[in-house]
N, C-alpha and C positions, 0 to 999 in steps of 0.2 A: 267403763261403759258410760258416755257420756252423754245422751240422746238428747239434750237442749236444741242442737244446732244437726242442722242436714248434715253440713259434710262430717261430724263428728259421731254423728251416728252409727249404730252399726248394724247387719246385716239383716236384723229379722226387724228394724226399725223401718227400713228402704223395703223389705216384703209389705211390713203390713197397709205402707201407704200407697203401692201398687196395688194391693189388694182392694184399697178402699176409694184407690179413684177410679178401678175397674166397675165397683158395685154402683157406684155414682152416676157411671155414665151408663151402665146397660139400666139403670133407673129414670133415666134421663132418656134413655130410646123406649123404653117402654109407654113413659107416659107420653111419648112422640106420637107412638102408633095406636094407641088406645085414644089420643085425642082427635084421632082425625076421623071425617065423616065418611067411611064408605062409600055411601050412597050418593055423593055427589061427585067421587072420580069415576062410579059405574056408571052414572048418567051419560049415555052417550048421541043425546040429541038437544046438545049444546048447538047451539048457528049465532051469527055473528051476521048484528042486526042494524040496520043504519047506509046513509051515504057511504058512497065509495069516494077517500080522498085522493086526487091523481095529481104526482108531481106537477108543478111547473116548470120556467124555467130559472132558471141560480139568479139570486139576488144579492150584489155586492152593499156594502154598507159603506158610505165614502161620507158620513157626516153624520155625529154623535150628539144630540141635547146635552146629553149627560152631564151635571156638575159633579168638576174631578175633585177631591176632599185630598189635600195635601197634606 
């Protein structure tokens, strides 16, 4: 029973770090949903405020300033 290395490990080595990346992650969704605000995704008289930007038409690019660093 040689448990230093993964693949040399054996059966209830491979359980227990299933077990404990399970516990990690539903730890890791818990404090997901316990961090978030509520009351700001029930808010539902969010509006969207400001100018309307309206396409133009396509601008080709046929000349660069740019200095190219070789």
């Amino acid at each position: 029973m040689n448990n230093a290395s993964f693949e040399t490990a054996d059966r209830g080595t491979h359980l227990k770090i299933v077990v404990v990346a399970l516990m990690a992650s539903l730890a890791v969704m818990v404090v997901g949903v316990s961090a978030s605000n509520s009351s700001f995704v029930a808010n539902s008289d969010l509006q969207a405020r400001g100018p309307v930007v309206k396409a133009t038409k396509q601008v080709v690019i046929t000349h660069n300033d740019a200095t190219v660093i070789r």
